[in-house]
N, C-alpha and C positions, 0 to 999 in steps of 0.2 A: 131889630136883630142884628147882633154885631156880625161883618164878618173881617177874615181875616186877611181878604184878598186888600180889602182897603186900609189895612195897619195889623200891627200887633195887636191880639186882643188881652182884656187884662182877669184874670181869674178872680173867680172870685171875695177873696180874701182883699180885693181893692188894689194890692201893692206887688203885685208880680204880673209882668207881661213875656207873653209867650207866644213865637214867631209863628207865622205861616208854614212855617215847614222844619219840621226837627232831623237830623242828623240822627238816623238809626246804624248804632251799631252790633247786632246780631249777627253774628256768624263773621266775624272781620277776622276774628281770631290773630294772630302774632304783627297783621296788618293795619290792625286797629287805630296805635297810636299815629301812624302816618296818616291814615282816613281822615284822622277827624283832625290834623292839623291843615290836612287840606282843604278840608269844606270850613275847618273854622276862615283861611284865607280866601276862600272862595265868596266868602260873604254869609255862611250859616251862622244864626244867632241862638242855636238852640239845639242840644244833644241828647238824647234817649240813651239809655246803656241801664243794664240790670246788674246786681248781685248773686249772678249764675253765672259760675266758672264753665258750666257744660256749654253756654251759649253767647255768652261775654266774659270781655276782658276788659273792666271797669276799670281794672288798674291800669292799663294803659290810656285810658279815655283822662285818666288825669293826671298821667306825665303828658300826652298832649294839651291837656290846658293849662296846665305851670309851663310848658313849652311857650306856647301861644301869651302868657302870661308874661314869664320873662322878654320877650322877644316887643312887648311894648305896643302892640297893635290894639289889645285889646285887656278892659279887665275885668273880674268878676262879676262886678255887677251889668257889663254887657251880656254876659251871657246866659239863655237859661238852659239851667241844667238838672236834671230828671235821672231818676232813676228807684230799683224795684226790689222788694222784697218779695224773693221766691219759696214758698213751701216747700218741706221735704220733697213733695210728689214732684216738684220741677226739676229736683236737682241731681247731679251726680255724686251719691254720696261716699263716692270716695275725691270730691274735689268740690268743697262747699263752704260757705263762709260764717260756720255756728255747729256747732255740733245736734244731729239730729235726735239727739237722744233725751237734751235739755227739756226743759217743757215751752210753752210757746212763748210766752214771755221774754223768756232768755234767750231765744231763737231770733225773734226779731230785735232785739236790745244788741246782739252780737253781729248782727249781720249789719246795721246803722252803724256801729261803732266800725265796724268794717269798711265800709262806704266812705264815711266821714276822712276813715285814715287816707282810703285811695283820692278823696278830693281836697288834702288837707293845703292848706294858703301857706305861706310864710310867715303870716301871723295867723295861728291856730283860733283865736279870740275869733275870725271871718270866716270861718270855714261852716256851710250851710248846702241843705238841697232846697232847689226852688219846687220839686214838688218829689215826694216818694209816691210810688204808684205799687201797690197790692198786686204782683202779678197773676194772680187769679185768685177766685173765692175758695175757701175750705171746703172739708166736705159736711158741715153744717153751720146754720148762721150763726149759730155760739158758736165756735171756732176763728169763724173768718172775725166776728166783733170780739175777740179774745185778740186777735191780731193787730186791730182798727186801736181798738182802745191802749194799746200798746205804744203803736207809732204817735196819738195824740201828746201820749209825751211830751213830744218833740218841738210840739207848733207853739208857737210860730217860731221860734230861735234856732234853732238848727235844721227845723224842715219847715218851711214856708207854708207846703202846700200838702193835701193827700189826696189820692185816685185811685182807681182801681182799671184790671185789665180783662181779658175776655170773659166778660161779666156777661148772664143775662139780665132783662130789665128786671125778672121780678124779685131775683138778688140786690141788682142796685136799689131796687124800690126800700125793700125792707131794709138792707144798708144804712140807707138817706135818713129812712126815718126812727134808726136807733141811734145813727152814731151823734156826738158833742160835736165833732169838725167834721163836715159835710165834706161829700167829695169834689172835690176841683174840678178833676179830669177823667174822664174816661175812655181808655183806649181800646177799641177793635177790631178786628178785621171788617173790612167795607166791602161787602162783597152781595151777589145775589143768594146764598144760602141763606143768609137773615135776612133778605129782602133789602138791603144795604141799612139794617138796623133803620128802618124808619120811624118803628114806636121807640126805639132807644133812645131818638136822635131829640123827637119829640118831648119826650121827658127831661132831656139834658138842656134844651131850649128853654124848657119853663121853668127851671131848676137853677140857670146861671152855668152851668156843666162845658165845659169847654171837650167836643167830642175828635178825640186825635184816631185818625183813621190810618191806618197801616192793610199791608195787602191791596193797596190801593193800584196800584200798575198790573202787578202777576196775575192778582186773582180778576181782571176782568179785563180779560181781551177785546168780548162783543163792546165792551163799552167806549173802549180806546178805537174800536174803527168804528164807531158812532156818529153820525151822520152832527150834532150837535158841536162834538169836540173835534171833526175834521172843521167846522164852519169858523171855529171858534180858532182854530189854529190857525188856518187861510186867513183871516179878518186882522187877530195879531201877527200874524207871521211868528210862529213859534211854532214847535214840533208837538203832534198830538200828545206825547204825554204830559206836556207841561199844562195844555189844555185843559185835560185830562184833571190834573189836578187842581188847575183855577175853579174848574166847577165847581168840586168837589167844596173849594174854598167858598164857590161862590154858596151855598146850603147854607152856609149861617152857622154861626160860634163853632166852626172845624176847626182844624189843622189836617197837616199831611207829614207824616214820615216820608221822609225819603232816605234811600240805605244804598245809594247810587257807590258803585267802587270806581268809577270812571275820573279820572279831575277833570277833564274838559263838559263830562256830563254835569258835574257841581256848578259850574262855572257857567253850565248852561242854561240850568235851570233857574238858578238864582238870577239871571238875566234875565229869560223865558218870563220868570213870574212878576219881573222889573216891566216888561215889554207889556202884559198883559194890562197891568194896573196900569201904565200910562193911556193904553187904547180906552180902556174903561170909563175912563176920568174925562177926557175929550168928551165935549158934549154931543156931538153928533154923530157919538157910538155907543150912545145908553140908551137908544129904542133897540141896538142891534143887540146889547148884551142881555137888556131884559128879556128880549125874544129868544136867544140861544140857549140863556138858562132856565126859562121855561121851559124849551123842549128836551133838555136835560131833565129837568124834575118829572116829566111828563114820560121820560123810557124807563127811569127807575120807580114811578109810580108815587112821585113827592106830593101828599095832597097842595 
């Protein structure tokens, strides 16, 4: 079982690798493009962002990477970059990227061509998403596989990958086993209402599913003064929520959004999780890590 605390993991598809930790930007709003030119400089190798004007501003997410691009530090193929096809029922539709009135085909056709324009390269010939993610299911499975079969289009050449987003399992199940291009990724809240998705998590594990956890700091406070992730912080010397999220790393084929507005927090994390892996890797701190994340698997109930 891959995880992600010891490298990038690589999706399915064989040819796209995707960080430990993605740069969420939800709610940055007019801040955005400076966010993520700072966690791109902070060391983040990977960005979330939607095609929902109510909740992002994708278009700034890629004048910061033609920023970050020009500027020679880094280039497209170091980065991965994501992003979401939202339903009418997400959007604001007086501020949306397809007209809602088209039929669904058209809908997602215009909102990728949309996207494509916000992450367009210098040469248009390279311009790609390494994965589009379903921001949620329809409201029936013909509908949401009217969507699925849609975005296939695409792959592999201008979208690499497909996922889907606050799914339940027995959605993704049927999903999995309609669609031609299986899902990559799937994103959800990590939290105790779903039991931190455990059958979810379990399915993604035997599936190849690379499971990206967001909600991961806010929605779980008991877990952050967790007797596991104080031990785990002490041991690395790093601040309980970078802990926090090692574990989370440590469960096997994750990732972690982080949507940090801080730069020193950026800078601290992407340390933090530098700090973590090197303690890990040290031979005569892998009886301590096996045992910590045990008793991690053992508060959220991980058989």
């Amino acid at each position: 079982m891959a995880s992600a605390l010891v490298g990038q993991l690589t999706l399915s598809g064989g040819k796209t690798k995707i960080p430990a930790l993605l740069y969420g930007t939800a709610w940055k709003k007019e801040r955005t493009k400076e966010l993520v030119v700072q966690a791109l400089r902070s060391g983040f190798l990977g960005v979330d962002t939607a095609a929902q004007p109510k909740h992002y501003r994708e278009d700034l997410v890629g004048d910061a990477l033609r920023q970050a691009f020009s500027e020679g530090t880094m280039q497209r193929p170091d980065v991965y970059l994501q992003t979401k096809f939202t339903p009418v029922a997400g959007q604001d539709k007086s501020d949306m990227p397809y007209n809602p009135l088209s039929p669904v085909p058209e809908q997602v056709r215009a909102s990728v061509a949309s996207s494509l324009h916000n992450f367009r390269n210098p040469d248009e010939e390279e311009t790609y998403l390494d994965c589009l993610v379903l921001h949620s299911p329809l409201s029936t499975l013909a509908r949401t596989l009217e969507v699925w079969e849609t975005l296939e289009e695409y792959v592999p050449h201008k979208i690499r990958n497909l996922g889907i987003s606050n799914v339940e399992l027995a959605t993704l199940q049927r999903l999995y086993a309609a669609a031609k291009i299986k899902p990559a990724v799937v994103q959800n809240r990590f939290y105790p209402k779903t039991k931190f998705d455990l059958a979810m998590r379990k399915f993604c594990r035997e599936n190849n599913i690379v499971y990206q956890s967001f909600w991961t700091l806010t929605a779980n406070p008991k877990l952050l003064a967790s007797e596991p992730v104080g031990s785990l912080a002490v041991e690395a010397a790093v601040d309980n929520e970078i802990a926090l999220y090692c574990l989370v790393l440590g469960l096997g084929n994750t990732v972690v959004l982080d949507g940090t507005t801080n730069e020193g927090r950026m800078r601290g994390d992407m340390q933090g999780l530098n700090n973590v892996r090197r303690w890990v890797e040290a031979d005569d701190n892998r009886q301590k890590w096996d045992s910590i994340l045990s008793q991690f698997k053992a508060l959220i109930q991980e058989p």
